[in-house]
C-alpha positions as CSV (number, residue, x, y, z in Angstrom):
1,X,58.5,162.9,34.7
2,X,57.1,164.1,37.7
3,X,57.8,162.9,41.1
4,X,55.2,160.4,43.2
5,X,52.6,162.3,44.3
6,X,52.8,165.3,41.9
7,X,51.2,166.0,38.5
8,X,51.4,168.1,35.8
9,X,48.4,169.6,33.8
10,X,50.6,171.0,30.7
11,X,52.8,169.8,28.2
12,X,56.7,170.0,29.0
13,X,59.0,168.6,30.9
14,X,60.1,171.4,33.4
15,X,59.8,170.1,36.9
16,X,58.8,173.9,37.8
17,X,55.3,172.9,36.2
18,X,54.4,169.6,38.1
19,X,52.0,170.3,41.4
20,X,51.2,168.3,44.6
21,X,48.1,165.9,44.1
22,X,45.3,165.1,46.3
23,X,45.2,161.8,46.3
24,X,41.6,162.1,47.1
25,X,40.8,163.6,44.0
26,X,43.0,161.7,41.7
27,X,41.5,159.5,38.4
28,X,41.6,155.5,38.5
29,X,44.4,155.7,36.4
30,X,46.9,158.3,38.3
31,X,46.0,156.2,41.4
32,X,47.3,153.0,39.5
33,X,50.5,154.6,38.2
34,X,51.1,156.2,42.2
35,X,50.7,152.6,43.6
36,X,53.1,150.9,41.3
């Protein structure tokens, strides 16, 4: 898993391939799951 506020747009589970979001320009969904 990734930290709050980072994604990751491949499969694996490397922390080396989550990225910094914009929450701006995140989907309903992400937003949801950052909230929680």
């Amino acid at each position: 898993e990734c930290p709050v506020g980072t994604y990751k747009d491949v499969d694996g589970s490397e922390p080396s391939l989550c990225s910094p979001c914009a929450l701006d320009s995140l989907p309903n969904r992400a937003v949801f799951v950052y909230v929680r």
